[in-house]
C-alpha positions as CSV (number, residue, x, y, z in Angstrom):
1,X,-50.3,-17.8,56.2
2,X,-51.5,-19.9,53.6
3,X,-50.9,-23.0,51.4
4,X,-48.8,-20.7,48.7
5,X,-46.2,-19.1,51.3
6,X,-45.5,-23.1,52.7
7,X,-45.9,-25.1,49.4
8,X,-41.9,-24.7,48.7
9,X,-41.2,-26.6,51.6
10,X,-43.6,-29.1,51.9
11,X,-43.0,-29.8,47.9
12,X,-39.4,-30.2,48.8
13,X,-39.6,-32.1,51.9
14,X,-42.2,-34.7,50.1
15,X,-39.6,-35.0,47.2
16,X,-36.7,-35.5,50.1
17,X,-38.7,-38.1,51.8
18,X,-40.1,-40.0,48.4
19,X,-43.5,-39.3,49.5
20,X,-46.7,-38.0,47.2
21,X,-48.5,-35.2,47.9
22,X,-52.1,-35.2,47.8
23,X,-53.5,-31.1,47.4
24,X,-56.9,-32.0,46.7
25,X,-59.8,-33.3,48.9
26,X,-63.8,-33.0,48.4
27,X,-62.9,-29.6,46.0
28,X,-60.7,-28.3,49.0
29,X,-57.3,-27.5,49.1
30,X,-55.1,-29.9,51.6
31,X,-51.6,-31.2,51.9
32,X,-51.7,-34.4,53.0
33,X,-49.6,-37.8,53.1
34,X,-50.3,-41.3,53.5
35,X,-48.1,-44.4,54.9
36,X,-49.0,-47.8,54.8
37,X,-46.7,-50.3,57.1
38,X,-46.7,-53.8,58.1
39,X,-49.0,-53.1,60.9
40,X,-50.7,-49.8,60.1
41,X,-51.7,-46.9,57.8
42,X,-51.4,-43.8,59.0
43,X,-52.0,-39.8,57.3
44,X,-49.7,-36.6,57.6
45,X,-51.0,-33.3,56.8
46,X,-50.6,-29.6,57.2
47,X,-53.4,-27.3,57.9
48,X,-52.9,-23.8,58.0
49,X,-54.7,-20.1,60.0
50,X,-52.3,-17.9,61.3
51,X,-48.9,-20.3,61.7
52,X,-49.2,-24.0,60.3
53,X,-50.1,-27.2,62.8
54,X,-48.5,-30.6,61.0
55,X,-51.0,-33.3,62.3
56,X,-50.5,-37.0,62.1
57,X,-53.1,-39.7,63.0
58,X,-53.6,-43.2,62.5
59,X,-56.8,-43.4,60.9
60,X,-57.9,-45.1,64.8
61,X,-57.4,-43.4,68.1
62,X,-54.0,-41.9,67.5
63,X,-53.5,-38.2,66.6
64,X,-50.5,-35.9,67.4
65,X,-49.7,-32.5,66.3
66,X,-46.8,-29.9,66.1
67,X,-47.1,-26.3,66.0
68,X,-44.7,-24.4,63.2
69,X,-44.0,-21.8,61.3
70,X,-42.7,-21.6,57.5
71,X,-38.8,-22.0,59.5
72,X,-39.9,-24.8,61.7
73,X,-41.9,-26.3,59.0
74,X,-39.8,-29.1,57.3
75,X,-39.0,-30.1,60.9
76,X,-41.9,-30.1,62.1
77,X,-42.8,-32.5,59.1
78,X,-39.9,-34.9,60.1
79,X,-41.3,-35.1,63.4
80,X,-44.6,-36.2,62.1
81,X,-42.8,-38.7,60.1
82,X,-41.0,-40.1,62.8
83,X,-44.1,-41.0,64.9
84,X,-46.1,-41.9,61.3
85,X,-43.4,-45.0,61.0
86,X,-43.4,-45.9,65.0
87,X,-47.3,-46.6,64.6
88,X,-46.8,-48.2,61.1
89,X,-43.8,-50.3,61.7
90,X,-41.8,-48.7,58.9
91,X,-38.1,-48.3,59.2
């Protein structure tokens, strides 16, 4: 799998959720999202080999991830979310 099969959903999920996508890092390709709270900051971002991992992390200590597939994807992405705005105090 790669970033070309995926890029539909995370496009459209990003859009949903009002969120900008960043593709581009040091030349690479990424898709990644950042969310800044009261409290905390914290990244979103989909790698890909085989199936996709969504990871989230809060630029600290705190890192989780969730397995998924290009079905399981946009879920997988609300998940991340979820825990992003927990650890940044964002409702």
């Amino acid at each position: 799998m790669n970033f070309s099969r995926i890029d539909p959903v995370i496009r459209a999920w990003a859009s949903r959720n009002q969120l900008p996508l960043s593709t581009k890092y040091k030349n690479s390709e990424v898709r990644s999202f950042e969310l800044a709270g009261r409290i905390a900051r914290a990244q979103i971002w989909v790698e890909v080999n085989g199936g996709a991992n969504v990871y989230v992390w809060d630029y600290r200590k705190r890192k989780q991830s969730f397995a998924a597939e290009a079905g399981t994807l946009a879920a997988a992405l609300d998940q991340a979310l979820q825990v992003a705005r927990d650890w940044c105090d964002i409702e």
